[in-house]
C-alpha positions in Angstrom: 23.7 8.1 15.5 22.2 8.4 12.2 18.8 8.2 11.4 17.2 7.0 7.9 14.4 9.2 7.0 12.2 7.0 4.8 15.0 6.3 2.5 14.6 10.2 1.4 17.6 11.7 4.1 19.9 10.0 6.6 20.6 12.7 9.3 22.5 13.0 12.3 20.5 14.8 15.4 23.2 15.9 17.9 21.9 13.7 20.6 19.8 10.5 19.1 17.7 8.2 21.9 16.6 5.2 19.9 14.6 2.2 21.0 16.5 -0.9 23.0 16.1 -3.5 19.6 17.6 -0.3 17.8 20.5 0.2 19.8 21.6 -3.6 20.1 21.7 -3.9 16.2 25.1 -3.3 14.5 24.0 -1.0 11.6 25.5 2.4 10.9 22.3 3.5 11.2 18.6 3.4 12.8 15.1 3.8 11.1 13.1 6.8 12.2 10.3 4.7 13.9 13.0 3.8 16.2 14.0 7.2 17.6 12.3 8.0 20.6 13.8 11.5 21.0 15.4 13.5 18.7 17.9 16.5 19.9 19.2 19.4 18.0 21.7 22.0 19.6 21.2 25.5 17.5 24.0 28.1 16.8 24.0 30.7 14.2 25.6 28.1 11.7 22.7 25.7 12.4 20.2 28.2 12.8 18.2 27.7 9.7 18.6 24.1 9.5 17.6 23.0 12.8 14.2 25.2 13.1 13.1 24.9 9.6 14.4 21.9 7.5 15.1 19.2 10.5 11.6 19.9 12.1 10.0 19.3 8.7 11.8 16.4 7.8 11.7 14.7 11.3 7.8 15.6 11.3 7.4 13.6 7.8 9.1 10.7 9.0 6.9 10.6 12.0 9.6 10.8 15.0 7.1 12.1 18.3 9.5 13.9 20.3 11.6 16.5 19.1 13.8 18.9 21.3 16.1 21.7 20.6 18.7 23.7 22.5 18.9 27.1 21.2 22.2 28.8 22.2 21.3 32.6 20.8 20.5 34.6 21.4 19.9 33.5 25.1 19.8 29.9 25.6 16.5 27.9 25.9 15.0 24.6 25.2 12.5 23.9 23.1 10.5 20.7 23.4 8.0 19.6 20.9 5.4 16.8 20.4 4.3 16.0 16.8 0.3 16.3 16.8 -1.7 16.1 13.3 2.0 15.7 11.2 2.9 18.8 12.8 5.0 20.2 15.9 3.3 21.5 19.1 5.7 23.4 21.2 5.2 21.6 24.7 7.7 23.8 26.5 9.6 26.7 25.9 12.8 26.8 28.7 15.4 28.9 30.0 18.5 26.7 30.6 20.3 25.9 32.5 17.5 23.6 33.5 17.3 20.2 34.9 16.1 17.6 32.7 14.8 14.1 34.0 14.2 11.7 31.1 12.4 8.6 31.5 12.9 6.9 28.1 10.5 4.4 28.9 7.7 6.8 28.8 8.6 7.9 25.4 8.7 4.4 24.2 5.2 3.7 25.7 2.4 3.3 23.0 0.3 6.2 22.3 -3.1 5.6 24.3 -5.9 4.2 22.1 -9.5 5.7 21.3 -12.1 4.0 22.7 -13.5 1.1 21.2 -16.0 2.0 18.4 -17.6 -0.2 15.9 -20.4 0.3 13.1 -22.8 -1.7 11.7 -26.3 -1.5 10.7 -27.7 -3.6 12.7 -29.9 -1.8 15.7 -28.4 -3.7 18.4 -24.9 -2.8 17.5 -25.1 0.6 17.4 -24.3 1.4 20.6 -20.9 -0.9 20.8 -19.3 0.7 23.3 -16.9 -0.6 26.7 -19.1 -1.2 28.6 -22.9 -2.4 29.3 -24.7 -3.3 26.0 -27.5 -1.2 25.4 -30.2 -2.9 22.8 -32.3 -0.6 21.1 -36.3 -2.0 20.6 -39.0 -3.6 23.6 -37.6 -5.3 26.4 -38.2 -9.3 26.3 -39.6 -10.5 29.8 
């Protein structure tokens, strides 16, 4: 399936898993924030491409989960997780391995921070979940 990159590339990964709304639609292509997982299968043709330019250009258009099957020179896969616009390698494989994929997970929102909130007033400085804690003498 191809994949828009912010109007700047439309690519092809070798194996595409795109969200349900994505996949129902009848375009030739899908936006990246609809990619879920995004596969690449190396050779020595590809080499180049799919560990330097695809990473890069997957990472700037913000798709999460990148994987890659490396063929040479002994096969592995390579999992990655974008973390501060950049990939983490999550796992580093020796194939053949067996792979269970549960696409909802990837499609599950990232969890949030905790609820913070500033202000300048003294009894809101301490908004957190939770009990409220006012700063100042206790009223009887």
């Amino acid at each position: 399936m191809n994949v828009n990159l912010g109007g700047r590339a439309l690519v092809t990964p070798d194996i595409t898993v795109v969200t349900a709304a994505a996949a129902a639609g009848d375009r030739a292509f899908v936006d990246a924030g609809d990619v879920l997982l995004a596969v690449e299968i190396t050779t020595a043709d590809t080499a180049v491409n799919n560990r330097v330019t695809r990473p890069a250009l997957y990472a700037e258009a913000g798709i999460g989960h990148p994987w890659r099957l490396d063929l040479e020179p002994a096969p592995y896969l390579w999992v990655g997780a974008l973390e501060g616009g950049v990939y983490a390698t999550v796992a580093r494989v020796p194939v053949p391995v067996a792979v269970q994929l549960d696409p909802a997970a990837l499609a599950a929102p990232p969890p949030r921070p905790p609820f913070t909130r500033s202000s300048s007033r003294a009894e809101d400085r301490s908004a957190e979940i939770g009990p409220r804690v006012r700063e100042g003498p206790s009223r009887p």
